[in-house]
Structures are given as structure tokens and as C-alpha cells.
SETITI-375664 format. One record per atom (N, C-alpha, C, O, CB): x, y, z. Coordinates in steps of 0.1 Angstrom, whole numbers, plus 5000, padded with zeros to 4 digits. Each point is the difference from the previous one (the first is absolute). Glycine has a CB too. Layout:
XYZ;...
//
This chain:
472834050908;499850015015;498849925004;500149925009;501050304991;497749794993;498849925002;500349865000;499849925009;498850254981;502149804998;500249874994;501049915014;499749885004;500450254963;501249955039;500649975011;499449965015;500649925008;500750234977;497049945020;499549975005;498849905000;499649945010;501650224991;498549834991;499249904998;500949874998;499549935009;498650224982;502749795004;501449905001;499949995021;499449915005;502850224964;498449965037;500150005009;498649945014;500249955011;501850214973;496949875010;498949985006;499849854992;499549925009;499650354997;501149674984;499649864997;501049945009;499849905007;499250114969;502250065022;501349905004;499349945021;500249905006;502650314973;496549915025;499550005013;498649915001;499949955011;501350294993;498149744990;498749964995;499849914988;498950044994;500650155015;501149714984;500049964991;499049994991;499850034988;501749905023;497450005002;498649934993;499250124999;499250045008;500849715000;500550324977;498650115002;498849985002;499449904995;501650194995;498250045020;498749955004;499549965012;498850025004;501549934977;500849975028;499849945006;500250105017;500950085000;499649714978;498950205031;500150095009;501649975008;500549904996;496650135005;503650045009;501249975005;499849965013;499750055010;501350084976;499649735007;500149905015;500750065009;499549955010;500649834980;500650295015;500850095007;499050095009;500350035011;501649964970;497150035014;499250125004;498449915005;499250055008;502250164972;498649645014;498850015003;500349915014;499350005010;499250034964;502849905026;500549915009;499750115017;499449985010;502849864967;498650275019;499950125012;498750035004;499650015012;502350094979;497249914999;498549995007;499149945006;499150035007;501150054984;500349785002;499049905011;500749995008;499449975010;499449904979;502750155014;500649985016;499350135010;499549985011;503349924978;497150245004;499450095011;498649955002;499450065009;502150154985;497849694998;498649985006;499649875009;498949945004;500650214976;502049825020;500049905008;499950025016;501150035003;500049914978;498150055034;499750085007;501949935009;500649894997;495650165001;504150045010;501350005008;499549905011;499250025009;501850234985;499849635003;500049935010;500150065013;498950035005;501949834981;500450175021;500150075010;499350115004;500350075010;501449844986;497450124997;498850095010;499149964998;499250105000;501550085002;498649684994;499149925001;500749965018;499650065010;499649874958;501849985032;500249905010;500150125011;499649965011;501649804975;499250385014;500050115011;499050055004;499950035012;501550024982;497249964993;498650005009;499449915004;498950035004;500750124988;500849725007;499249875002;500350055017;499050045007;501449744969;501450225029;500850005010;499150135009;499949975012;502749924973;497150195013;499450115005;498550004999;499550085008;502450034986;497449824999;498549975002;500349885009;499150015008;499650064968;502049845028;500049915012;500650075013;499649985012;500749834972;500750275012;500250085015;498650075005;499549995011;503350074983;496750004997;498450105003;499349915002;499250045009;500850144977;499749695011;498949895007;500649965016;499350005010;500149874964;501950105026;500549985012;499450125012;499249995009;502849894976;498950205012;499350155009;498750035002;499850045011;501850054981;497549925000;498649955002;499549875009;499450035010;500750084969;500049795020;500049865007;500550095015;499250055007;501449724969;500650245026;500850045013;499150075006;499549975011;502850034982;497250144999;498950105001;498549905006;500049975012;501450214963;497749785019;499249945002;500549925015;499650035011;499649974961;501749905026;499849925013;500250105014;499249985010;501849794977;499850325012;499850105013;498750035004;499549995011;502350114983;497349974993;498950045002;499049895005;499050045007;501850124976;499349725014;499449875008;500449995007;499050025008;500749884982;501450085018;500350025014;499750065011;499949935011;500950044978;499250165011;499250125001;498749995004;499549995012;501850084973;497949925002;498349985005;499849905005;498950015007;500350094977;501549745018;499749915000;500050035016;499049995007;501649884969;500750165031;500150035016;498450115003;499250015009;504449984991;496750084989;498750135007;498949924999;499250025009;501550234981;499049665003;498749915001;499949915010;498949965004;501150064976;501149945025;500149905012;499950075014;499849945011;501649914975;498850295013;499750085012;498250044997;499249965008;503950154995;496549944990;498649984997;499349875004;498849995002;501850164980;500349745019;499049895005;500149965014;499549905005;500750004973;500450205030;499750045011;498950065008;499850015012;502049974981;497650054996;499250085003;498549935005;499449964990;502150204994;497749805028;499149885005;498750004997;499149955007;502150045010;498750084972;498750024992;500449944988;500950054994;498150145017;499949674982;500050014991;499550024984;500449954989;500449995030;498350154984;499650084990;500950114996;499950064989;498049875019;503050105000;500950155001;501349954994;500750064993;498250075032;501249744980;501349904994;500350004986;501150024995;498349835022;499450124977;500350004986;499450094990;500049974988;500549835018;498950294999;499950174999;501350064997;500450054989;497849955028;502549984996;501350085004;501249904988;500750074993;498650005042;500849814963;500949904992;499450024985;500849974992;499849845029;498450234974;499950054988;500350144997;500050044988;498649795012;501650245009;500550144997;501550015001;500650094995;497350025013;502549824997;501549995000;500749924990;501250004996;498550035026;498849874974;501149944986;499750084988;500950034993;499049715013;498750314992;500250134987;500750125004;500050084990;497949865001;502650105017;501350035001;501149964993;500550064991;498649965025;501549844991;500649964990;500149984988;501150024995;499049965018;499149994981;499249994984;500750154993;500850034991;496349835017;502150215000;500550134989;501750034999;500550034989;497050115019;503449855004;501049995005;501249904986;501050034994;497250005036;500949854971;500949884991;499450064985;500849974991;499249775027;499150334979;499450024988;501050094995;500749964991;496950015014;502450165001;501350114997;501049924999;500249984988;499350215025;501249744994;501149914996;499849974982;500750024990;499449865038;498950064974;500449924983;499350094991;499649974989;500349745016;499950455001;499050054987;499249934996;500049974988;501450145004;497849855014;498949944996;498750065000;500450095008;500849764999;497850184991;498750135002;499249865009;499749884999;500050354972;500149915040;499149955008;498850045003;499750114995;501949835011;497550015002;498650004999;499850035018;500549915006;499049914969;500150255031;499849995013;498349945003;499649965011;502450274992;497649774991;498449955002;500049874995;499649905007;499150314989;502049784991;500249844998;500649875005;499549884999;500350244990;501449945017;500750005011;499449965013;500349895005;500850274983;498249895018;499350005010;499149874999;500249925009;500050324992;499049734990;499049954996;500649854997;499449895002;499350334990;502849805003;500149844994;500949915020;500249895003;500550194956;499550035049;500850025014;498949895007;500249915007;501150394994;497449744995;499050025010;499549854994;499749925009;499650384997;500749664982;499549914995;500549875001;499449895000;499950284989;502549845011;500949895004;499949995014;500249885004;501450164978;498250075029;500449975013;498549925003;499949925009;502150304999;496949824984;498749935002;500249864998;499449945008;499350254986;501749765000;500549874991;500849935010;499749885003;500550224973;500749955030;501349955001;500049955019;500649905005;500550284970;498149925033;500350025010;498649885013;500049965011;501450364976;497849655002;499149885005;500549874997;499349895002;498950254996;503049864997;500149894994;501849955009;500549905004;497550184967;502550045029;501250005007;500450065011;501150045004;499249924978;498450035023;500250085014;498749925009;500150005012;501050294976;498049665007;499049915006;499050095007;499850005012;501849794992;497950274988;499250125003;499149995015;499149935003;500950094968;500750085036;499749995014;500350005010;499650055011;499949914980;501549955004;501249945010;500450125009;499550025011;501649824971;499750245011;501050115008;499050075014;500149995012;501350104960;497749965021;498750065004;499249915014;499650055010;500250034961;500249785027;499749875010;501250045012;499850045012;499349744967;502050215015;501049995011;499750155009;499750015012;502449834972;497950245008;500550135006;498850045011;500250105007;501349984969;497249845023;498750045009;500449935011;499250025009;498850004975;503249885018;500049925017;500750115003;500850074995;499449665006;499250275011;500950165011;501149955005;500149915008;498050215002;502649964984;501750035002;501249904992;500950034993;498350065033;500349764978;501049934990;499649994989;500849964991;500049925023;497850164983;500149974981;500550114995;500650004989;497349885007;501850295015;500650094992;501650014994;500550044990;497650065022;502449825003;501549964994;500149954988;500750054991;499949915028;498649904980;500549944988;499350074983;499949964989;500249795032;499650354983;499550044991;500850124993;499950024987;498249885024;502650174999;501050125001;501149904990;500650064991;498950095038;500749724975;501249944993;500049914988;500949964993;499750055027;497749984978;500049884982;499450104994;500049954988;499349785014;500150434996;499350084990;501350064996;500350014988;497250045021;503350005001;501350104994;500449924987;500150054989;501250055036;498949754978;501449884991;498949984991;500449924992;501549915026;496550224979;500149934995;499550174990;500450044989;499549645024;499550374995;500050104985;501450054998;499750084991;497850025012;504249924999;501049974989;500049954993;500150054989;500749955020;499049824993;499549944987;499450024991;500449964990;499849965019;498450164993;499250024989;500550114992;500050014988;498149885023;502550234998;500350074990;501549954994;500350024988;498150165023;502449784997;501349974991;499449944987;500550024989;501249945033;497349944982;499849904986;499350124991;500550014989;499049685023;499750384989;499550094992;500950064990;499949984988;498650035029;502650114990;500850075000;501149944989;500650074992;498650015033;500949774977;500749894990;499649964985;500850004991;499449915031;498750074979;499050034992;499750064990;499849944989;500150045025;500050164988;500250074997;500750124995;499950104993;499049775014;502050085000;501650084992;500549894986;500650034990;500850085040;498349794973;500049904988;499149984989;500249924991;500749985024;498250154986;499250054990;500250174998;500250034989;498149765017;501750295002;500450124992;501549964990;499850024988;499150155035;501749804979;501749974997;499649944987;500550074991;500949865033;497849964970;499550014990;499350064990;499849974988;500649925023;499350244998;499450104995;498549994998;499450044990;502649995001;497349905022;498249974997;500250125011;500850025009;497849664985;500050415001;499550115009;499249915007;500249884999;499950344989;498549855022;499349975008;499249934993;499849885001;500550285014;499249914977;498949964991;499849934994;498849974999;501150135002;501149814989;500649884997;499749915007;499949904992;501550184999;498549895020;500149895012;498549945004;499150095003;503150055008;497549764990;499049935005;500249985016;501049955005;498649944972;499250155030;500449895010;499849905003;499650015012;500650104992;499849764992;500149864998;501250004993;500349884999;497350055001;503250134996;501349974994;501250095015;501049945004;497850074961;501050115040;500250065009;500549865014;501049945002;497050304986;500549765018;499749925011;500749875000;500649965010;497450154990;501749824985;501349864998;500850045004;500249975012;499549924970;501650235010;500850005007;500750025012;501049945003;498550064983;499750125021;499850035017;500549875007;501149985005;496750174993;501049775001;500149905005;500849875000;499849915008;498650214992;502649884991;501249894993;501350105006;501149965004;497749944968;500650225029;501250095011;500349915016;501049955005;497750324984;499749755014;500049985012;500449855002;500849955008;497550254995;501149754991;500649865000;501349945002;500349915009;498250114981;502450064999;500949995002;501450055010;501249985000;497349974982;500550135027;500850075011;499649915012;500649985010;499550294980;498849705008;500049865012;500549915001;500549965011;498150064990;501449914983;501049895001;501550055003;500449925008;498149954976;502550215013;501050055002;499950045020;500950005008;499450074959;498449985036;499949985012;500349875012;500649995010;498050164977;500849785008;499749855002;501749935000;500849975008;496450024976;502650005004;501949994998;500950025010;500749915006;498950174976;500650075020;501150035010;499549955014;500849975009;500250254978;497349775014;500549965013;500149845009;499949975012;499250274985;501049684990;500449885000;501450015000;500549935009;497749984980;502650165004;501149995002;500550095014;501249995005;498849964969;499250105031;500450055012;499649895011;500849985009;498950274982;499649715007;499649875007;501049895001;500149945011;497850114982;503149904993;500749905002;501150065003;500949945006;498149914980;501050245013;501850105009;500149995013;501149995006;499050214979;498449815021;499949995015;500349875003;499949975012;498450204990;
//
């Protein structure tokens, strides 16, 4: 009977000794990872970036209008008092979005440091403030270039910085000289797209 089984196990295994291709073939296939739920969480880590992104630009939207109603406001010390509390607002707002850890003091500090940077340089420090002291038509014109322009700054902020959270940099990670560059390549580029349409609105006329 021994003699019958062992016959039968070479007849299955010839090369004694040798492990069974049959068995080892089956194991590197199970440690092979499953295509199809690789390419299903790729498909689902891009739908969750999508929904986020969608998430984020509302939230820019949002503060960016509440900031442009703040630049209504005919004081401007109170102006950008009132437009830095509404953009670390947003900050914390886009931060939750990407799980990101946020800093509310850091936050604050790097708000205060870019709009210091940013707002003598692209706003012609004074200006608004010049207009708004002639009685009655500067306050007009003043009611109508602070609103458009703090949107801008916070939309470009708000931009920003959902694009660097999304990469996954917290607050603290961030320079501002690396910050402020981009701010301002924001803004830039919503002027020229400004500029643009209204040339083309010009040759339509």
C-alpha cells in the first residue's frame, strides 16, 4: 500500500525534492495586487478630489462676494480688518475640506502679511482712501473700485490656497514670499482675462 502511494505521488511530482509548480504558480498569482481594485480606487480617489475641488470653489465664492461687500465699507482701516476676517474664515472653511490641520493664529499672521505685501503694490496705496475724501463723487467711486477689488483679492487668495491645501501643505509649510507670488499671478491673471473680454466687447459693439 505504501509502495502504491508513493508510485502515485512521483507519478504527480516526478522531480523529487522539488517544490510544486502547481502550488507555487497559485501563490504568486494571489500576491499579485488585483488590477481592478487598483484602477477602482484610483477612479474613487479622483471622484473624492473632484468633490472637494467643487467643495472648495463654492467656498471661494462665497467669501469672495462676503469680501466684496466688506469693501463697502468707507473706512479704510476697517476695510481690511473686516477682508482679513472673512478670508481666515475661509481658510479654516477650505482647510476642513482637504483635512488639512489648521492654525488660526498662523493663519492670521501669514493673511496679514500677504495683504501687507500685496495691497501697496496692487492697489496703489491710498488711492481708494484719496478718492473716497472728495465729497460725494469720490465716495461713489469708491463704493464701486474697493467692493471689485477686494473679490479679487480674496478670490485670488481663496485660489491659492485651496491649491496648496489639495497638495496637502498646511499653513505652516508656506512662506510668504512663496504665498504673495502666487496671490498676485492670481490677480494678474483675472485682469488680463478682464481686459480681454472687454476688448472683445468692444469689437462686438
Amino acid at each position: 500500500m505504501t509502495a502504491q502511494t508513493d508510485a502515485a505521488s512521483a507519478a504527480k511530482n516526478p522531480q523529487t525534492g522539488q517544490p510544486d509548480q502547481t502550488g507555487s504558480t497559485s501563490n504568486a498569482h494571489s500576491a499579485q495586487p488585483d488590477e481592478q481594485h487598483v484602477v477602482k480606487y484610483e477612479q474613487a480617489k479622483t471622484q473624492m478630489r473632484q468633490q472637494e475641488r467643487i467643495a472648495a470653489n463654492q467656498i471661494v465664492s462665497t467669501y469672495s462676494a462676503i469680501g466684496a461687500g466688506v469693501g463697502i465699507i468707507p473706512i479704510p482701516a476697517v476695510d481690511i480688518a473686516g477682508l482679513a476676517g472673512v478670508q481666515l474664515m475661509m481658510l479654516s472653511k477650505l482647510a476642513a475640506v482637504y483635512k488639512v490641520p489648521f492654525s488660526g493664529n498662523l493663519a492670521r499672521a501669514l493673511i496679514s502679511a500677504v495683504l501687507g505685501a500685496i495691497i501697496p503694490t496692487t492697489l496703489k496705496a491710498g488711492t481708494i482712501g484719496l478718492i473716497r475724501s472728495i465729497p460725494l463723487f469720490g465716495q461713489l467711486l469708491g463704493f464701486a473700485a474697493m467692493p471689485a477689488y477686494s473679490w479679487m483679492v480674496t478670490y485670488a487668495i481663496g485660489t491659492v490656497f485651496a491649491d496648496m491645501f489639495e497638495q496637502n501643505q498646511d499653513i505652516g509649510s508656506l512662506s510668504v514670499e512663496e504665498t504673495t507670488a502666487k496671490v498676485k499671478k492670481v490677480m494678474d491673471d483675472i485682469k488680463t482675462k478682464e481686459k480681454a473680454t472687454a476688448a472683445t466687447v468692444q469689437q462686438a459693439a
